[in-house]
mmCIF file of the C-alpha atoms, coordinates in Angstrom:
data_MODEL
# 
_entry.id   MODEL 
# 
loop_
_atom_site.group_PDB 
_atom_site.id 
_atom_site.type_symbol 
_atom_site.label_atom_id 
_atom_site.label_alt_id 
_atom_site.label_comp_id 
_atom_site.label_asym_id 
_atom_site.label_entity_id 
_atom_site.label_seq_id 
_atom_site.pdbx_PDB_ins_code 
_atom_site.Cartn_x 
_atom_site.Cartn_y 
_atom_site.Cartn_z 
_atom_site.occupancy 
_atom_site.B_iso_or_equiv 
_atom_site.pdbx_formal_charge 
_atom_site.auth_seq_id 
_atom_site.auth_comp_id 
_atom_site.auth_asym_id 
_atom_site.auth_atom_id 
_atom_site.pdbx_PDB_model_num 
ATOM 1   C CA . UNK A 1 1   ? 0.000   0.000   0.000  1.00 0.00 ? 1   UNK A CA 1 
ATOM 2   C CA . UNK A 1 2   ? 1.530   3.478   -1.221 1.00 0.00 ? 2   UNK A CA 1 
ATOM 3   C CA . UNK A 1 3   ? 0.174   6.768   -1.397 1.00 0.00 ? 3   UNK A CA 1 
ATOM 4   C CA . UNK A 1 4   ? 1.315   8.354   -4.160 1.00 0.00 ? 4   UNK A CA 1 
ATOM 5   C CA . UNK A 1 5   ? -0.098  11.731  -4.177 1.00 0.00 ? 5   UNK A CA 1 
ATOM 6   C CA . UNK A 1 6   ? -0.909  13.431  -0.949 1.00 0.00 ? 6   UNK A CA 1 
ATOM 7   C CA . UNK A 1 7   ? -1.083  11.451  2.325  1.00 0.00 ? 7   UNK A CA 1 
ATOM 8   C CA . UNK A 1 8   ? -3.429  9.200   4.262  1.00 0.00 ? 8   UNK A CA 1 
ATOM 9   C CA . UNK A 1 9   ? -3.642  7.529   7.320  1.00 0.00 ? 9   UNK A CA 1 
ATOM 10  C CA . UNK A 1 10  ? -3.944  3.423   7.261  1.00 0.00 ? 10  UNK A CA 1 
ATOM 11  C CA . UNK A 1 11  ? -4.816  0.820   9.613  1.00 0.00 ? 11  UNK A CA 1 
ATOM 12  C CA . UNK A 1 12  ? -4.497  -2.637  9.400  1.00 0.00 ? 12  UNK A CA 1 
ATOM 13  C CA . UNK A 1 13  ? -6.530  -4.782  11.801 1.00 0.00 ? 13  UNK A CA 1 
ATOM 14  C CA . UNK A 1 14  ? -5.849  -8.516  12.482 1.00 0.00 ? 14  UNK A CA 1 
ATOM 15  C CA . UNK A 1 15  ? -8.701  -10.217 11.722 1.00 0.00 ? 15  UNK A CA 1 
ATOM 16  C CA . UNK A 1 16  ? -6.542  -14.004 12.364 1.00 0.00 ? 16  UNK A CA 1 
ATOM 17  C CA . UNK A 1 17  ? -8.572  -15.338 14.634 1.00 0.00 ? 17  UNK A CA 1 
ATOM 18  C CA . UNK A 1 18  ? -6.487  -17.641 15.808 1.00 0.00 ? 18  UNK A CA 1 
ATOM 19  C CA . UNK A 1 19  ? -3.600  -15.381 16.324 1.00 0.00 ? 19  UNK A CA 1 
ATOM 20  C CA . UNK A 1 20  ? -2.469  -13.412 19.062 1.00 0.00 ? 20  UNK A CA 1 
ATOM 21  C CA . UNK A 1 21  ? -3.067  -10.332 18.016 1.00 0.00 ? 21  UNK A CA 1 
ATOM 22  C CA . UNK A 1 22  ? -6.784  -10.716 16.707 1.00 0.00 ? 22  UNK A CA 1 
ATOM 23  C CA . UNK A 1 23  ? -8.634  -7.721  16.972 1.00 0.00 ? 23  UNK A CA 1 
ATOM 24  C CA . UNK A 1 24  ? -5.233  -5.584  17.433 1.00 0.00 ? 24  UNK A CA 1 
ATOM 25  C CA . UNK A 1 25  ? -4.895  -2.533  14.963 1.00 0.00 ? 25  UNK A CA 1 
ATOM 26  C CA . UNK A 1 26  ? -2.126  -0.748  13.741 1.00 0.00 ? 26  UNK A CA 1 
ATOM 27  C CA . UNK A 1 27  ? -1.925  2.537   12.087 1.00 0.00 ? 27  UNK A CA 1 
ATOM 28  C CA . UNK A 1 28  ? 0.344   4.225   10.249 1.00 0.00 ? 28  UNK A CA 1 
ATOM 29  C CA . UNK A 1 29  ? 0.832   7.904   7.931  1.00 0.00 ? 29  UNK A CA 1 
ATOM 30  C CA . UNK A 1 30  ? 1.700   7.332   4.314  1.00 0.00 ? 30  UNK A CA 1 
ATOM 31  C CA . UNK A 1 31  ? 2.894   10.384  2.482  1.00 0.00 ? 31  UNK A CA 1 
ATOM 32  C CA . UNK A 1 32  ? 4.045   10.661  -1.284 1.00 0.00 ? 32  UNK A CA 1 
ATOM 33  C CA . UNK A 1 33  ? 6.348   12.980  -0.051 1.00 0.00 ? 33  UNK A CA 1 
ATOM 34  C CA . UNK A 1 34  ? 8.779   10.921  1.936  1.00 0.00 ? 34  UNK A CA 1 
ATOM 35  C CA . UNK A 1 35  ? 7.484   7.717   -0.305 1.00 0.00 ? 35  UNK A CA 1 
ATOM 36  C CA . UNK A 1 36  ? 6.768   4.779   2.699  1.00 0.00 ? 36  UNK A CA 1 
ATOM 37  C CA . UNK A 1 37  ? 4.573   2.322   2.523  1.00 0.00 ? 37  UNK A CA 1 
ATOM 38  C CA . UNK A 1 38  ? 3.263   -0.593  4.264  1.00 0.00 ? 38  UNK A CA 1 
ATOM 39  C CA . UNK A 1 39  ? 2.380   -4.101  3.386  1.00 0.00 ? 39  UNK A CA 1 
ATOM 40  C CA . UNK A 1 40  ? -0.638  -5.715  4.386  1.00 0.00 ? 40  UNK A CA 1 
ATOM 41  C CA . UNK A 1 41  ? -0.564  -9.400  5.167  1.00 0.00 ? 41  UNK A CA 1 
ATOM 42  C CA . UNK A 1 42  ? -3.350  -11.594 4.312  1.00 0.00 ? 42  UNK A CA 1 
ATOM 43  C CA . UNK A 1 43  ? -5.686  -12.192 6.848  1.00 0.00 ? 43  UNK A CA 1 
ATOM 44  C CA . UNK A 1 44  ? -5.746  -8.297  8.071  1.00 0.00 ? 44  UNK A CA 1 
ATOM 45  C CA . UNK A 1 45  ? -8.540  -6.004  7.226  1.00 0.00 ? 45  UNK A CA 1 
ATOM 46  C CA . UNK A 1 46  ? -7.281  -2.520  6.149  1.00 0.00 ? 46  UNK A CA 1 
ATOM 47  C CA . UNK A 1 47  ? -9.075  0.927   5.353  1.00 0.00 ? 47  UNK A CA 1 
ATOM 48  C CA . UNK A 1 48  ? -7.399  4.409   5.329  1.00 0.00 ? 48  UNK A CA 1 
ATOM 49  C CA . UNK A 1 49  ? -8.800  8.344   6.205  1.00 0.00 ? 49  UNK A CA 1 
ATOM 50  C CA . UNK A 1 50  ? -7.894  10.821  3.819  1.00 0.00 ? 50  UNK A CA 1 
ATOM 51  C CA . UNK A 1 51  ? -5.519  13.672  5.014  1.00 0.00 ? 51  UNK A CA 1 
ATOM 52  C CA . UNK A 1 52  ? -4.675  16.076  2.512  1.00 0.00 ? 52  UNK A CA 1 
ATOM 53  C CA . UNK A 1 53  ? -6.515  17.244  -0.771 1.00 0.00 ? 53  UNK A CA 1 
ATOM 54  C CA . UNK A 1 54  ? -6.651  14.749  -4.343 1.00 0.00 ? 54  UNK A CA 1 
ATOM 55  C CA . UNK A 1 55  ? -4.856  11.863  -2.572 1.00 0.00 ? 55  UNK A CA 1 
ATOM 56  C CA . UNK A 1 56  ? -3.850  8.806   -4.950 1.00 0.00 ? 56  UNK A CA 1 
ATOM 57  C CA . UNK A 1 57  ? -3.164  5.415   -3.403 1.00 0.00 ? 57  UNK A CA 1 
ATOM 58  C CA . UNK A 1 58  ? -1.864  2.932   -5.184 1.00 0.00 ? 58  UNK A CA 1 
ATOM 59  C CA . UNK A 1 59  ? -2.103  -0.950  -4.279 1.00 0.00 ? 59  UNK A CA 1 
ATOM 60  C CA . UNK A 1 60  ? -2.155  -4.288  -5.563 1.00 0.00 ? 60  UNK A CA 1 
ATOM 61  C CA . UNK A 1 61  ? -3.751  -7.912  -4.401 1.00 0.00 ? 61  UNK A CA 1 
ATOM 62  C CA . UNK A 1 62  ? -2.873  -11.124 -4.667 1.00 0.00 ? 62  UNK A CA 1 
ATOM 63  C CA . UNK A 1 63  ? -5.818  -12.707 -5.778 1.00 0.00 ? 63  UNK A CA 1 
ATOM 64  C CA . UNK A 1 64  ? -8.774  -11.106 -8.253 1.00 0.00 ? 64  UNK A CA 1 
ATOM 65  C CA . UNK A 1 65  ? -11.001 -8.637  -6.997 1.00 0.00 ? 65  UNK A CA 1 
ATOM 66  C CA . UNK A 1 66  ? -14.790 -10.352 -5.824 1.00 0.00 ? 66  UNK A CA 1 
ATOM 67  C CA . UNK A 1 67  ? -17.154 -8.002  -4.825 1.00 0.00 ? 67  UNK A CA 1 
ATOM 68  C CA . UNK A 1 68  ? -19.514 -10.068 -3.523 1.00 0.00 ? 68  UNK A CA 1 
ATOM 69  C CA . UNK A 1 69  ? -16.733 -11.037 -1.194 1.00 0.00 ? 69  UNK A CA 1 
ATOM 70  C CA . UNK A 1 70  ? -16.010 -8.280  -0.096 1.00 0.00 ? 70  UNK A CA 1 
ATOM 71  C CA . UNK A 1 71  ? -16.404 -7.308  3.766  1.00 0.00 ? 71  UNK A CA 1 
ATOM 72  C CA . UNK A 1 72  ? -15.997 -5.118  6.566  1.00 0.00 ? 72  UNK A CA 1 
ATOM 73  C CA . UNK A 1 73  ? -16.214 -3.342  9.769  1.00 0.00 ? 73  UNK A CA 1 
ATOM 74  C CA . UNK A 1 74  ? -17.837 -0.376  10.785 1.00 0.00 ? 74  UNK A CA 1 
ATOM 75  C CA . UNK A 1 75  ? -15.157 2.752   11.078 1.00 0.00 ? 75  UNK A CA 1 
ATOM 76  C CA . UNK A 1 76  ? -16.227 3.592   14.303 1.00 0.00 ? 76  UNK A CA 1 
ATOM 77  C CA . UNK A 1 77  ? -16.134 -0.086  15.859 1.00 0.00 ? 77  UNK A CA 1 
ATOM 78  C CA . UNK A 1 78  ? -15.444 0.764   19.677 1.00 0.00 ? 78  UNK A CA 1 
ATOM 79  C CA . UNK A 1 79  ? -13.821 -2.567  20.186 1.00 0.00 ? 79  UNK A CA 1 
ATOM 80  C CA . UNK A 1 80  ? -11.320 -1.426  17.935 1.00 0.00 ? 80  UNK A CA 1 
ATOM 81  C CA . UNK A 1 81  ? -10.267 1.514   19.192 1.00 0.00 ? 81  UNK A CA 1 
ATOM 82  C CA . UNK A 1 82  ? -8.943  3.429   16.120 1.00 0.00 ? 82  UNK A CA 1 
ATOM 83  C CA . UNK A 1 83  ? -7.764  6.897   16.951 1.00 0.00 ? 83  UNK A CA 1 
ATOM 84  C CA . UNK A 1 84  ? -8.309  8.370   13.361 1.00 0.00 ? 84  UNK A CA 1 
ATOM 85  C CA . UNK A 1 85  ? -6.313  12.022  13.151 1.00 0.00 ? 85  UNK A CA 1 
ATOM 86  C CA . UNK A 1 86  ? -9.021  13.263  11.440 1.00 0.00 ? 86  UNK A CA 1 
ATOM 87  C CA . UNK A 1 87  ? -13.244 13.915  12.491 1.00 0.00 ? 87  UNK A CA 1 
ATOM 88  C CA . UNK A 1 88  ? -14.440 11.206  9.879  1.00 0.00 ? 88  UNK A CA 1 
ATOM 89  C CA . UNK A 1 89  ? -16.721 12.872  7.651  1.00 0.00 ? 89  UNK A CA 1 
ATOM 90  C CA . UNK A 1 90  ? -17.203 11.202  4.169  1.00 0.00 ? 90  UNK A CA 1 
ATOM 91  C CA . UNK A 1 91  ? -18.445 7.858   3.939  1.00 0.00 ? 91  UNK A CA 1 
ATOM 92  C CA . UNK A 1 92  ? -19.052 5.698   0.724  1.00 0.00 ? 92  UNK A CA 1 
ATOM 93  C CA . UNK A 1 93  ? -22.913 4.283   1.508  1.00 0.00 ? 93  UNK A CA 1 
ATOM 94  C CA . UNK A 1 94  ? -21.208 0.557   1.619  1.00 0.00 ? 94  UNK A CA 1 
ATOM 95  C CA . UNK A 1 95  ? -19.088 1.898   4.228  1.00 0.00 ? 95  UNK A CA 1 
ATOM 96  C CA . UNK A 1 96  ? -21.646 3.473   6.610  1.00 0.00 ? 96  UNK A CA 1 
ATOM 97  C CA . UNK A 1 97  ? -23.544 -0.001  6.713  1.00 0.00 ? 97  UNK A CA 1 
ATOM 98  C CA . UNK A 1 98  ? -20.939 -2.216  7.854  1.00 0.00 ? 98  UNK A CA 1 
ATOM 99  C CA . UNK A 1 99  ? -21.574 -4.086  10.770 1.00 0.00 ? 99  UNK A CA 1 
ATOM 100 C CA . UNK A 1 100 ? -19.527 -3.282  13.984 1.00 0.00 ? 100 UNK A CA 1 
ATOM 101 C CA . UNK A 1 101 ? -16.549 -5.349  14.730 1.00 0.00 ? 101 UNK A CA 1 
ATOM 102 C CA . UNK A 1 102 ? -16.859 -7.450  17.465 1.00 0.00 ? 102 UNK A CA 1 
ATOM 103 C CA . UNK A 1 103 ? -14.421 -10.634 18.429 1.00 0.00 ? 103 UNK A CA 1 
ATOM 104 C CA . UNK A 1 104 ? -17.611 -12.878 18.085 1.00 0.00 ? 104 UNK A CA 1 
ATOM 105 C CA . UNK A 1 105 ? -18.941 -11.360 14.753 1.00 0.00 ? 105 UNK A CA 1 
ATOM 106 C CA . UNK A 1 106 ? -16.039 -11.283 12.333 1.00 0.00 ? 106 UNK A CA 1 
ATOM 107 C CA . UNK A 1 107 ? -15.247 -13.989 9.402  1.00 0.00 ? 107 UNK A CA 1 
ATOM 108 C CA . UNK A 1 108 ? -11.694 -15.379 8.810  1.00 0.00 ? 108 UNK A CA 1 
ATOM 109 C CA . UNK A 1 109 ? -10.259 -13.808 5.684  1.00 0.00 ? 109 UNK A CA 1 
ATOM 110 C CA . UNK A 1 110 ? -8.772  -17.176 4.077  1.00 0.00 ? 110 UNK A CA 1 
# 
């Protein structure tokens, strides 16, 4: 995950339930400017907040996109405990219907 114009914050949440660290997030600031990025392992759920103006992010997967398997969690998810730098205030509709995460709701990303 890059971000090659502008910069964005990124989180990546272990969704492994079987691991150690399920339900642990970590976030991190991506800027074009200074070039970083971050890979996300498979098995981790991921989203990012805008922080500047006409960002670009560029990314790739390892398998085909498949929208209908596509998932999520709710932004917000208190159980999560993501301390986005920003007030959110944009939301694609999919996005503001996801279902809260919660250690006894989530599905195994295999």
């Amino acid at each position: 995950m890059r971000c090659i114009s502008g910069k964005i914050y990124d989180v990546m949440v272990d969704n492994r339930k079987q691991s150690p660290t399920y339900g642990l997030c970590h976030g991190v600031v991506l800027d074009a400017e200074i070039m970083n990025m971050v890979y996300v392992p498979k098995g981790f759920a991921h989203g990012f907040q805008t922080l500047t103006e006409d960002c670009q992010v560029l990314y790739l997967h390892t398998q085909s996109h498949s929208p209908q398997s596509e998932d999520g969690f709710f932004y917000n998810s208190p159980e999560l405990e993501i301390n986005w730098p920003m007030e959110v205030s944009d939301l694609s509709e999919r996005d503001e219907h996801l279902k809260l995460f919660t250690k006894s709701n989530t599905r195994e990303v295999i």
